[in-house]
N, C-alpha and C positions, 0 to 999 in steps of 0.2 A: 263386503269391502274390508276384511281385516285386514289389519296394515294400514289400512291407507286414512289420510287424514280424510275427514267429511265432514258436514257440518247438517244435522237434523234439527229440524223445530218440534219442538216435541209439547204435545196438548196430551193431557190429561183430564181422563173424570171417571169415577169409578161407576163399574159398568156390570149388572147383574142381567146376565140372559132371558129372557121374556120367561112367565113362569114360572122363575124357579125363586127358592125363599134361602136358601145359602150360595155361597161361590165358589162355583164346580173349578176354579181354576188356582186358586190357593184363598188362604185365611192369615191376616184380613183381607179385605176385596182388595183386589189388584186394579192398577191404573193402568183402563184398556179405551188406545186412543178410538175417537168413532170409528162408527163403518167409514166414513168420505173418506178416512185417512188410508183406506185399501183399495181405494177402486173398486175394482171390478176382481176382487179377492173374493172366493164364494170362504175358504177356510184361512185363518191365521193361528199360526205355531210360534209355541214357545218353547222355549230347553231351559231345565235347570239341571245340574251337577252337584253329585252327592259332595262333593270335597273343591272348591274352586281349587285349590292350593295344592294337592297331591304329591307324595313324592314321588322320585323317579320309579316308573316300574310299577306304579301300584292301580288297583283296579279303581274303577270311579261307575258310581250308578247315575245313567243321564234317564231323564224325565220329560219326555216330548207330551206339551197339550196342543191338540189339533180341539180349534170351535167352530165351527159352521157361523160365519159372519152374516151368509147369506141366509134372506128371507123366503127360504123354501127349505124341502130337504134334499142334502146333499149326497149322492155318492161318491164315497171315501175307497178307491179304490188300492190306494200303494203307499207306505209310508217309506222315503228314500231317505238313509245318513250319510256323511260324507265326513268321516273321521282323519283328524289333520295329518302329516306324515308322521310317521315312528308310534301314532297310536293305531291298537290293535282289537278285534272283536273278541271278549272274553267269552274265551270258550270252556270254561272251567267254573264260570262264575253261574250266579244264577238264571235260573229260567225266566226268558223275558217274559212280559206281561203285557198282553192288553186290555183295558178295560172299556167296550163301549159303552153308551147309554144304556140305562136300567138293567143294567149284567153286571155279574161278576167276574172279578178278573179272569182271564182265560191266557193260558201256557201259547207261544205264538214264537213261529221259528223262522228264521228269516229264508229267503224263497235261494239261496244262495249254501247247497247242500255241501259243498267241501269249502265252506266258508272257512271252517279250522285247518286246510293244509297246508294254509298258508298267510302271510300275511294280507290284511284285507281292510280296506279303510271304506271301499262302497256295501255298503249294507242295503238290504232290499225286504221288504214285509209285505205279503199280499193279503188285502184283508179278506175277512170270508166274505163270500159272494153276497152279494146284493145288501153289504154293508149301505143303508142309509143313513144319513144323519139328520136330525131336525135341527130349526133355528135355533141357535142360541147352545146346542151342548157339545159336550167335551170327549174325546177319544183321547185316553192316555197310553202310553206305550214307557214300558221301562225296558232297558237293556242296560248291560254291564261291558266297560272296553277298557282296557289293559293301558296305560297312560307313554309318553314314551321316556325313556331311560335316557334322555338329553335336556334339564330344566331349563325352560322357557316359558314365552307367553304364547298357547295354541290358541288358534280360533278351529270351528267347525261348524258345520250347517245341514240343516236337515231341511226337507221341500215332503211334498205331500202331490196324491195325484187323485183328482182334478186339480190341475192348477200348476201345477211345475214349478219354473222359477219365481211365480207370482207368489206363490205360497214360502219362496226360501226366509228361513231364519237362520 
């Protein structure tokens, strides 16, 4: 809904994934409203940006945490971005990253090969095959996008697949 006025109720209680003894989703614990507040959301994503404020033209590193809400494990198969107009996928910038559970980071290119001949604001990630996730952890993904050379206030959204628009942040 960027733009538009709305009105959310918003609950809070800070929320550590089952088994784990820090929090995988930043420090200090993050206010993550319950599961009822996702329905029938197996995963919920979050984005931070390296720079809220950016000038014009300049790169910005985004920060997508995908958690497994649901109480089983989940296949993560697609991570979709949807970068607002005039921004761009930085193809100059660093190698994106993902980090699944208990791995380290690994180099991840979006499924979208002449991504750089042009301007491009749908970005695509296929995870590696038979990506599961268990309850409660985190799949981070970094990438780097080129900001646009017109200051304003942008919105953008990124979805995850299982889950499509239920999953949109």
């Amino acid at each position: 809904p960027c733009g538009r006025n709305i009105t959310i109720p918003v609950s809070k209680q800070p929320v550590i994934p089952p088994g784990s003894t820090n929090n995988p989703v930043g420090n200090p614990l993050a206010p993550i409203p319950p599961l009822s507040a996702y329905g029938s959301r197996d995963f919920q994503t979050t984005k931070t940006v390296s720079d809220p404020n950016p000038g014009a033209g300049e790169s910005v590193t985004y920060t997508l945490n995908i958690i497994n809400r649901d109480s089983t494990p989940t296949t993560l198969n697609q991570i979709e971005e949807s970068l607002p107009a005039g921004f761009s996928y930085d193809c100059t910038g660093p190698d994106d990253m993902l980090t699944l559970p208990g791995q380290d980071p690994q180099v991840i290119e979006p499924d979208d090969a002449d991504i750089c001949d042009g301007p491009e604001d749908e970005i695509e990630w296929d995870m590696p095959p038979g990506t599961s996730i268990a309850p409660g952890q985190v799949v981070t993904l970094t990438f780097t996008a080129a900001t646009s050379v017109v200051p304003g206030t942008y919105c953008n959204e990124h979805q995850v697949t299982p889950g499509g628009t239920q999953t949109r942040s």
